[in-house]
N, C-alpha and C positions, 0 to 999 in steps of 0.2 A: 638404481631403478631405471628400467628402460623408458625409451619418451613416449614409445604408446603407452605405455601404463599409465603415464602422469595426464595423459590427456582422457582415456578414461575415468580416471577420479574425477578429473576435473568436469567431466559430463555427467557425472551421476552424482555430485554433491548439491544438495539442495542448496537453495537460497534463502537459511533458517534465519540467519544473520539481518541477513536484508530486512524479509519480512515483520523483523521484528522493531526492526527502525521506522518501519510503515506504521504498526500501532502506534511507537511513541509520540512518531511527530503527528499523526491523526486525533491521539488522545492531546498534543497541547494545541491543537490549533484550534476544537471544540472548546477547550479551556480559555482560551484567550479569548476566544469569541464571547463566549459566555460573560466573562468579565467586563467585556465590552456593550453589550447587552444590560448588562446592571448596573452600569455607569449611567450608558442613554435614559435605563430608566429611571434613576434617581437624581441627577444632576443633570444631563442633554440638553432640556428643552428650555429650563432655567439658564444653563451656561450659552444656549444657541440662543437666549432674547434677550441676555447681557449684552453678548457680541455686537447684534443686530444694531443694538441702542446707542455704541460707542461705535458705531460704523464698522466693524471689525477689527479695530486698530483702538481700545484703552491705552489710557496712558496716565502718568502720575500716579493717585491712590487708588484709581480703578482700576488701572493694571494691577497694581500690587494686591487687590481684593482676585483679581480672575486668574493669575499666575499658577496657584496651585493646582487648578481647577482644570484650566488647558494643560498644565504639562503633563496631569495622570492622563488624559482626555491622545497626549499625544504620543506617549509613552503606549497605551493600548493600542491605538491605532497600528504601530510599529510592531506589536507584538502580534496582530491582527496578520501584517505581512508580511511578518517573517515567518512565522508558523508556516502559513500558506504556499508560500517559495518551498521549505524546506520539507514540506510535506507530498508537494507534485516532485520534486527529486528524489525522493526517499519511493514513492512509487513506480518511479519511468524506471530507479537501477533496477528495482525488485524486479519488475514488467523484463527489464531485459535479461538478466540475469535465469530469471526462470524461463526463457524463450531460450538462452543456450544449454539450458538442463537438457532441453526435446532436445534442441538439433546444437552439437558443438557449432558449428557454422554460421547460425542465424545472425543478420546484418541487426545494426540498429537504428537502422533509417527508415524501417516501417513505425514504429514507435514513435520514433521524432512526427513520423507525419501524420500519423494519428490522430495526437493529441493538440500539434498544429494548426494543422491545414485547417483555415476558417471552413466551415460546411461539414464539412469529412470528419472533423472531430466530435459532431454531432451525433456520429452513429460508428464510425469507424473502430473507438477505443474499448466497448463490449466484445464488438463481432474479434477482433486481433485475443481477446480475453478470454471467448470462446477456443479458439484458434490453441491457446496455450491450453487449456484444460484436457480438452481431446488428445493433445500431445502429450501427456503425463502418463497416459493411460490408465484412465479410471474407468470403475467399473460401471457401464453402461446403464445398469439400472437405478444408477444416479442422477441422469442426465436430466430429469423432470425438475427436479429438486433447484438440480442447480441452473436450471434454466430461470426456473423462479425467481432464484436470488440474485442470478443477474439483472435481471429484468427489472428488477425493482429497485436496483441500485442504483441501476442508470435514469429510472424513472426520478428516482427524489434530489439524482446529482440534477436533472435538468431542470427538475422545478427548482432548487437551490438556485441553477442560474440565471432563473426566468426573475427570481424574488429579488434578484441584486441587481438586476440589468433593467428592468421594467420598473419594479414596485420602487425601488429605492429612490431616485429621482422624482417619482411624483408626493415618498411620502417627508422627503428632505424639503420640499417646497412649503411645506407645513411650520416649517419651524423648529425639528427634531437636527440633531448632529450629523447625523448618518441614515437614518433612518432603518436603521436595524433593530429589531423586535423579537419577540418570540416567534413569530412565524419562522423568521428566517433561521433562530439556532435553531428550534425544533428539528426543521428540514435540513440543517446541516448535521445535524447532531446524527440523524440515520442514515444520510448519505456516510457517514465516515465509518458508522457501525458494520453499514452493510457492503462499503468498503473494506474495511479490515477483515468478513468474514468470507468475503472472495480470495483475499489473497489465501486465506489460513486455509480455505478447503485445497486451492492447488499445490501451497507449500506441502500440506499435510500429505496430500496423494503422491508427490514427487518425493516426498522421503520415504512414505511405505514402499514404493518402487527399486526407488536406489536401496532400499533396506533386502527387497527381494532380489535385485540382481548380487548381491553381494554375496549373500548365503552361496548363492545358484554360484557365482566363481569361484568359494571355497569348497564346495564338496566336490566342482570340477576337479580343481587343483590336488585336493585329496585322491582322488584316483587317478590321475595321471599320473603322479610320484609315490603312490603306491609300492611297495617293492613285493617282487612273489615270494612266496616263507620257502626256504630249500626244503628238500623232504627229507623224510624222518630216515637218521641211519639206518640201515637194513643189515642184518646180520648176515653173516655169509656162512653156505654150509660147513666149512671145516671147522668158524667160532661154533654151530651147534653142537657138531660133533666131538669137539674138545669140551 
């Protein structure tokens, strides 16, 4: 196979793969959150006025009364940030990935700085999102739709980070482990949704494409090696006359 050919495949194969790592690790970091959430609720404020009471350091039969209790308590927490790591990875490869679908070329140092660059990641990582959509080549009388849905992705990602950076700090001073709530899954739980339905609409658009340029190079290929049919024997007048 010649090596243009292989760099064309390689431009027009979606990133179904990817995208599909982006649900999984989206759907477990909801999960762990949540679990984490129903800890705080049922155990947290009990477990964070133990703590308080033994200075944060139990020890002897007290420890041995709180040990179980902190280690699910630490156990989640861990699964809280691992999800979270493996979830902003699992979207920057997608993020790039689908940016060399449009352009074989495209560097991945607008991405890094994106998501980044304090300030610039506050508005930078939609508009780059936009940037890829338009590049897939969808059909334009979409673009209401999916303005929408970006819009509001980014909206409930920033209140997500407004609830963990602001609220959680004044509501940990209370007394609570962490201070994560319902407020704060809820709002993560559609930031993630409305996340995963961004990617699946540009995955989605970038394989019906590459599904269109494909056909479009086989029935090229089919006429160019075409062969013309020779024509039909002709009899010659002395075969008539015999």
């Amino acid at each position: 196979m010649a090596r243009g050919e292989n760099n064309v495949r390689y431009a027009q194969a979606s990133p179904t793969r990817a995208a599909s790592v982006v649900y999984v690790t989206l759907a477990a970091q909801v999960l762990s959150l949540g679990a984490l959430v129903i800890f705080e609720q049922a155990r947290g404020r009990r477990l964070a006025t133990q703590l308080a009471a033994f200075g944060g350091r139990p020890h002897g039969a007290d420890a041995q009364a709180l040990v179980g209790a902190v280690t699910v308590f630490a156990v989640l927490m861990m699964l809280v940030a691992g999800t979270a790591i493996a979830a902003a990875a699992a979207y920057v490869t997608w993020l790039v990935r689908a940016r060399q679908v449009n352009d074989r070329s495209a560097p991945t140092g607008p991405v890094a700085a994106a998501w980044l660059i304090p300030g610039v990641n506050l508005i930078a990582p939609p508009l780059l999102l936009d940037q890829v959509w338009r590049g897939a080549g969808p059909p334009y009388d979409r673009r209401p739709r999916w303005l929408a849905l970006l819009a509001t992705w980014w909206l409930t990602w920033l209140a997500t980070l407004a609830l963990v950076t602001i609220r959680l700090p004044l509501d940990s001073s209370s007394g609570d482990l962490t201070g994560i709530g319902l407020p704060e899954l809820a709002c993560a739980t559609v930031s993630a949704l409305l996340c995963a339905a961004t990617v699946r609409d540009i995955t989605r658009i970038q394989c019906s494409t590459s599904s269109a340029r494909g056909r479009g190079r086989l029935r090229n290929a089919g006429t160019v090696t075409r062969l013309p049919q020779p024509p039909p024997e002709s009899t010659t007048p002395l075969e008539q006359t015999g």
